[in-house]
VEXDREN-2710 file (C-alpha; in Angstrom, 1 decimal):
% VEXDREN-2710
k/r/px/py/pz
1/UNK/33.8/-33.1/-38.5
2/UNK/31.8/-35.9/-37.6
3/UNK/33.9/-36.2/-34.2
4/UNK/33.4/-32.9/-33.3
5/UNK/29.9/-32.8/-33.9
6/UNK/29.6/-36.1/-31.6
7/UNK/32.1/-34.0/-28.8
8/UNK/29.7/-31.3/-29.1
9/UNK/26.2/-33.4/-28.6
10/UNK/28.3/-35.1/-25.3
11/UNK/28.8/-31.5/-23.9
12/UNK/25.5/-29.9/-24.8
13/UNK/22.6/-32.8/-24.1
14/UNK/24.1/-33.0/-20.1
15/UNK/23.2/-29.4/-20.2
16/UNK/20.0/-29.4/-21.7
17/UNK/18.9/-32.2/-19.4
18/UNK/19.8/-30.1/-16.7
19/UNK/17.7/-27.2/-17.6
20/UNK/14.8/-29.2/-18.0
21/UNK/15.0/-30.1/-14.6
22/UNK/15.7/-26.7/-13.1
23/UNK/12.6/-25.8/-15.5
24/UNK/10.4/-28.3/-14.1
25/UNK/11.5/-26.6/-9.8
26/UNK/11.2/-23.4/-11.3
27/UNK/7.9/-24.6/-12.5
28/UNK/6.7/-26.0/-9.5
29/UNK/7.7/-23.9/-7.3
30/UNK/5.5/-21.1/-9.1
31/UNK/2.7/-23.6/-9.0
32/UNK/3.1/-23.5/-5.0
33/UNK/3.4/-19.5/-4.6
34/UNK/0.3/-19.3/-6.8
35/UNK/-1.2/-22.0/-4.4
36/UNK/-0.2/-20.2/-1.6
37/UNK/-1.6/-16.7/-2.7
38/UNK/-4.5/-18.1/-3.2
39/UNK/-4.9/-20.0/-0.2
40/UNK/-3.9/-16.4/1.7
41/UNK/-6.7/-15.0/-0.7
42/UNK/-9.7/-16.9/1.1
43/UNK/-7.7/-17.5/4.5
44/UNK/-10.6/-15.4/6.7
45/UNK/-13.9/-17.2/5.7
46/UNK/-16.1/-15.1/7.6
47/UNK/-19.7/-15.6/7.5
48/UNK/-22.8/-15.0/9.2
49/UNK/-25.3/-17.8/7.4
50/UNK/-24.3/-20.5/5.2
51/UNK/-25.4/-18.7/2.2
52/UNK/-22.0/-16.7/2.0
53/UNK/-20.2/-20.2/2.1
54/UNK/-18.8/-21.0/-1.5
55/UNK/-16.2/-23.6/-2.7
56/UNK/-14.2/-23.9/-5.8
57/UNK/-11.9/-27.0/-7.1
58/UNK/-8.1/-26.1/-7.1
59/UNK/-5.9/-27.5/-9.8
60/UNK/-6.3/-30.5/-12.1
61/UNK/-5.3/-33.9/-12.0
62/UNK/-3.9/-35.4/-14.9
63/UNK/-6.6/-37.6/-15.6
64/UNK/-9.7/-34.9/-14.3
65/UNK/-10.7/-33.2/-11.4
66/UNK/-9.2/-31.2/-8.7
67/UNK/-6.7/-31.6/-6.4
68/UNK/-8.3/-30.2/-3.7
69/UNK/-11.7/-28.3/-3.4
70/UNK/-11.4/-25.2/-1.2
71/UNK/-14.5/-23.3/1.0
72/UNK/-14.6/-19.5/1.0
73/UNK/-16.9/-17.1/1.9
74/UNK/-18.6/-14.3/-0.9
75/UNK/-18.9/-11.8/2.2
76/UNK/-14.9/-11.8/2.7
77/UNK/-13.6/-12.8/-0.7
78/UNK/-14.0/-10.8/-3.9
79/UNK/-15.4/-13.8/-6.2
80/UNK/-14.6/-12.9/-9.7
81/UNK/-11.1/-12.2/-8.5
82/UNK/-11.1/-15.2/-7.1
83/UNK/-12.1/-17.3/-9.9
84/UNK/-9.6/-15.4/-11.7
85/UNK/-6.9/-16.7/-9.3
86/UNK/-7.9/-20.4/-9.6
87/UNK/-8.5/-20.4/-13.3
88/UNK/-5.3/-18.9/-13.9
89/UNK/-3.6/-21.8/-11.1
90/UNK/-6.2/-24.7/-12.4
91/UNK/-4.6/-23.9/-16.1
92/UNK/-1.2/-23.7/-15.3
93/UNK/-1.3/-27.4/-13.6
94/UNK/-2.9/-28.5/-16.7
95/UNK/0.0/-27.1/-18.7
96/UNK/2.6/-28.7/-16.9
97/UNK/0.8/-32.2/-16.7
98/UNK/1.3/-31.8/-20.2
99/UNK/4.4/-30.7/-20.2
100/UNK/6.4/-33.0/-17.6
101/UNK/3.9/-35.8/-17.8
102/UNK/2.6/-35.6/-14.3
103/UNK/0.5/-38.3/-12.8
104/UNK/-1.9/-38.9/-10.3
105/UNK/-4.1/-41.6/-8.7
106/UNK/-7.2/-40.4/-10.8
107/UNK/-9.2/-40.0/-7.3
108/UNK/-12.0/-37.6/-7.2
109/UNK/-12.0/-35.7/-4.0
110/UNK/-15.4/-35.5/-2.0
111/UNK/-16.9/-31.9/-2.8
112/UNK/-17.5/-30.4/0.5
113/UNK/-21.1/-29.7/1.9
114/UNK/-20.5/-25.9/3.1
115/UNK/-22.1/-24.3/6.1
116/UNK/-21.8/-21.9/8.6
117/UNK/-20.1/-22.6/12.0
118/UNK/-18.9/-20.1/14.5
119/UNK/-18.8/-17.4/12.4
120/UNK/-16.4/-19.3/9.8
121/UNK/-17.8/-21.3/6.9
122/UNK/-16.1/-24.7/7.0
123/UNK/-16.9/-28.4/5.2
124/UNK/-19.2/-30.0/6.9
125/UNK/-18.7/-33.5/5.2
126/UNK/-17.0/-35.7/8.3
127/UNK/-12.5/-36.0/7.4
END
């Protein structure tokens, strides 16, 4: 009995590693599409003054912050749907820090300084 159980365990845990990795693409790869709808969502920033130009943090780093911050405009973007879009993305990356044990660098991004330029609002602080 004891032998089989052993045979078993050596058949199953190669298995279950294995889906814990396909899990973890799976995972991340519906992180990026979420990314990228997002990033679609606010891809026209049009404006006419810098007081249309808005920006949000986009998902969280293991140890705080975002990732990234991104500038959109409120004259182009619905903004509660927005918000709704990065809350949604920032909480999922917060799950699956947890979940896989993801790590960054614990660097805070610079928050941009938003204005108005050509028509587009656009981060102002110098790359």
């Amino acid at each position: 009995m004891k032998a089989a159980l052993s045979i078993s365990l050596a058949l199953i845990l190669p298995l279950v590693a294995c889906d814990d990795t396909q899990d973890e693409a799976a995972d991340r790869a519906h992180l990026d599409t979420m990314k990228d709808e997002i990033l679609a969502f606010v891809a026209d920033p049009v404006c006419t003054d810098s007081l249309a130009c808005r920006f949000v943090g986009l998902g969280r780093k293991p140890c705080g912050g975002p990732w990234q911050y991104i500038v959109y405009s409120v004259a182009s973007v619905d903004s509660a749907e927005l918000a709704d879009k990065v809350a949604r993305y920032n909480d999922f990356n917060a799950e699956l820090n947890r979940r896989y044990g993801w790590v960054s660098d614990c660097s805070v991004p610079t928050p941009p300084t938003v204005g108005c330029e050509n028509g587009r609002c656009v981060d102002l602080n110098p790359q």
